[in-house]
C-alpha angles and dihedrals in degrees: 000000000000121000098271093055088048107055085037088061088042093066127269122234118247115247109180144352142219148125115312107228109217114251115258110260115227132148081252121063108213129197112191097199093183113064128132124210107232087016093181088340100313103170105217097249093058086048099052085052090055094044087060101044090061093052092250107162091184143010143214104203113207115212134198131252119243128295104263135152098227141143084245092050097040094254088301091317092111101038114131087024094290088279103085089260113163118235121260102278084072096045084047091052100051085038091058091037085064110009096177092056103047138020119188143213137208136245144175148163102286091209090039110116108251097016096129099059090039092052081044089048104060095037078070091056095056104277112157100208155334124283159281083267099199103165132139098246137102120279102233089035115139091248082053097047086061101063085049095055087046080042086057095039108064098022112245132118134267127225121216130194107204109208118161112250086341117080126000092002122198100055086159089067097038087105086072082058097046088052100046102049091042092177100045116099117216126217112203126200155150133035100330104044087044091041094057091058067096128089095194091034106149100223091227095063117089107178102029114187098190114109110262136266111218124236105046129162094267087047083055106038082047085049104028097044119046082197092062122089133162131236108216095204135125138022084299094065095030079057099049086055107045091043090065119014094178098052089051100054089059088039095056082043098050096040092034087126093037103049131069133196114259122162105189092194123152099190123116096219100069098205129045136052095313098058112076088183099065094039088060096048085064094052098062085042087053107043100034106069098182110085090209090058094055099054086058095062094034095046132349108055092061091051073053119053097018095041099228121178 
């Protein structure tokens, strides 16, 4: 039983409390495992709506880390995620206010002073996880290591955002990483990790259009690492599916038990063009014709790898 199992089974405080909204009911379940409380301002009853128009019956919310001004937050620049994402005590409010419909994780600053008993703390109030971790440092930096000790420690996964030479440089060494950290199970997501489907992928394009050359960095570290899994969330992984629809039917195919539904929008409609997330939940409706095979991206793979009840 590692730490996390244990303080889980000895009884978790409650934070905060609040109606509990019913989970849309759809023939598909569907577990959106990347969200974000006050995404771009959202207030929360504009995202449950949208939750529930796209059919979402829980949700793993995703927190910043503090407001610094720090090198590994670009000086402030990055805090909330650059996205205006409150911290982890929100995400732990809304998560124990309806429990059935989020979970959370936790997430701080990893060369922030104090950062490791914080993460730790907040594993031992029910976090899932850690992330996203969305931070300019190196991925196999020593602040970074140790998230991914506390990650090891108490047995739960941790989410990357990619962004070259933005945020968790150095994707191309990341195998070091896979191998090092055998259980623990890695989340990645965002330009970078999308970008390298491709063989040929120029590292300074974000949102690359061309048709895709199998057998990129991402295709190796999903079949090479069985710690590694994909988060299929934002305009990045929308992107790596509609340039190359064929690629990404065998890609679904081939990655069916590796990759989990994520959607990363911060609009308030839940359905439409402006809604990347469910785009891209038609997508994988679209593209995966085995209806097996799509549950365990909806839906099975998160129960899975984040151990959610």
């Amino acid at each position: 039983m590692n730490r996390r199992q244990f303080t889980k089974t000895a009884g978790l405080g409650i934070l905060g409390t609040g109606a509990v909204f019913a989970a849309a009911t759809r023939e598909e379940e569907i577990i959106d495992i990347h969200q974000h409380v006050n995404f771009s301002g959202r207030k929360n009853e504009d995202f449950i709506a949208h939750q529930k128009a796209m059919g979402v019956s829980k949700t793993v919310l995703l927190p910043s880390g503090s407001a610094r001004a720090m090198e590994s937050t670009h000086l402030g620049k990055s805090n909330g995620l650059a996205a205006r994402v409150f911290g982890t005590m929100a995400s732990a409010r809304l998560a124990k206010s309806a429990p059935d419909s989020f979970a959370f994780f936790c997430n701080e600053i990893p060369d922030e002073k104090g950062s490791v008993s914080s993460i730790e703390s907040w594993l031992e109030q029910g976090a899932v996880g850690i992330g996203e971790s969305k931070f300019h440092l190196e991925c196999d930096s020593a602040p970074m290591k140790r998230m991914y000790e506390v990650a090891k420690a108490y047995g739960v996964p941790v989410l990357l955002h990619f962004e070259h030479d933005r945020y968790n440089m150095g994707f191309e060494r990341f195998y070091k990483i896979l191998e090092a950290f055998p259980t623990v199970n890695f989340i990645g997501h965002a330009q970078t990790w999308w970008g390298n489907i491709d063989a040929d992928h120029v590292q300074t394009e974000m949102y690359p259009k061309t048709k895709v050359k199998a057998g990129g960095l991402t295709d190796k570290y999903l079949s090479d690492y069985p710690n590694m899994f994909g988060d299929l969330s934002a305009g990045s992984g929308r992107n790596a599916l509609n340039r190359d629809e064929e690629h990404a039917a065998g890609f679904l195919e081939r990655h069916q038990d590796k990759l989990l539904l994520g959607t990363d929008c911060s609009d308030s409609e839940g359905s439409g063009s402006k809604c990347s997330g469910s785009q891209q939940i038609e997508n994988v409706r679209r593209l995966l014709k085995d209806p097996a095979a799509r549950t365990r991206i909806f839906s099975e793979n998160a129960k899975r790898i984040i151990q959610l009840d």
